[in-house]
N, C-alpha and C positions, 0 to 999 in steps of 0.2 A: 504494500500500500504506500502510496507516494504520502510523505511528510514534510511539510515545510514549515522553518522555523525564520521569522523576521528579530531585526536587530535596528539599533541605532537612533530610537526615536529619545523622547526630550525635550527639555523645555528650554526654548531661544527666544530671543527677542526680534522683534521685527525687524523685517531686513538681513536678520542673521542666515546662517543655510544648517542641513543637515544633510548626511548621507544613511538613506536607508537601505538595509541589506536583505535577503531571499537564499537561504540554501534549501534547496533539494535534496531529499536523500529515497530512495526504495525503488526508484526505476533510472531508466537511460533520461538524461536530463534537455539532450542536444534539439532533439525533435519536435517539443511542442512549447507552442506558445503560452508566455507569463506575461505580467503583470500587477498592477496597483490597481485597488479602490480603497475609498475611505468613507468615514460615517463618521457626520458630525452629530455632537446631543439632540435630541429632539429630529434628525431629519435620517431619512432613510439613506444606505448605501449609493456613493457615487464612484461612477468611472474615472480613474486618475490619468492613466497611461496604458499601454500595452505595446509586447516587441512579438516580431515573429522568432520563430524556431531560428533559424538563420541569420536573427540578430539584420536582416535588411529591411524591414520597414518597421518604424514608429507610429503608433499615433497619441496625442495626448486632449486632456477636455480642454475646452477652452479658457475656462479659468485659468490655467499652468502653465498655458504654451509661451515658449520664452522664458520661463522660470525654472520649469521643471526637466531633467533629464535622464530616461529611461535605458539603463546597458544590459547587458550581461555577459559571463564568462562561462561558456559552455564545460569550459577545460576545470573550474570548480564548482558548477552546479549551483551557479550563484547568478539572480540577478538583483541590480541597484536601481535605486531611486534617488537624484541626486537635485538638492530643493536649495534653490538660490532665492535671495529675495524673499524671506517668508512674510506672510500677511495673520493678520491677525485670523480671518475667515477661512489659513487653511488649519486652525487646528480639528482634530480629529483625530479615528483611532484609524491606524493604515491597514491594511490586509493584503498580504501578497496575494498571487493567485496563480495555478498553473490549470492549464487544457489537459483534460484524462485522455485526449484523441492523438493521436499521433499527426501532424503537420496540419495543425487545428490553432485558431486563437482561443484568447479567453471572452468571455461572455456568453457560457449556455449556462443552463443548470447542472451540468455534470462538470462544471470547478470545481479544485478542490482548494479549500483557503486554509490560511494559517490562523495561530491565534490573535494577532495584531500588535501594534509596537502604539504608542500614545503620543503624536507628537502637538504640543501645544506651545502657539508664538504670542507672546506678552507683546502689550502693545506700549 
């Protein structure tokens, strides 16, 4: 069963950045596509970013585009979140996310998510 554990979140002040982190472990890592969403208090889960299996296309919400920037390292099972500029409106709790399909994105219901990291930016 695929397990992901997220890392790096914290509390910054506006304008400051963080790097957040995604390891994989229980299957072959290279082939499907990951991901960020987040959930602020009171509002329901939103899309942050997502990379293909091949690490060649991004896409991010609009809220973060220019801010935010989506990698990974096939070679450790690892992909980042990498937040410049933070605003007070993105704090929230993160959730990685990986595709259970093989050269698939993320955004079905058969994601699997981790338990989430808390990043909150002081204003």
């Amino acid at each position: 069963q695929v397990h992901l554990v997220e890392s790096g979140g914290g509390l910054v002040q506006a304008g400051g950045s963080l790097r957040l982190s995604c390891a994989a472990s229980g299957r072959t890592f290279s082939s499907y596509g990951m991901g960020w969403f987040r959930q602020a208090p009171g509002k329901e889960r939103e899309f942050v970013a997502a990379i293909t299996w091949g690490a060649g296309s991004t896409s991010y919400a609009n809220s973060v585009k220019g801010r935010f920037t989506i990698s990974r390292d096939n070679a450790k099972n690892t992909v980042y979140l990498q937040m410049h500029n933070l605003k007070p409106e993105d704090t929230a709790v993160y959730y990685c996310a990986t595709s259970t399909r093989r050269y698939s994105s993320i955004g079905s219901t058969d994601d699997i998510w981790g338990q989430g990291t808390q990043v909150t930016v002081s204003s």
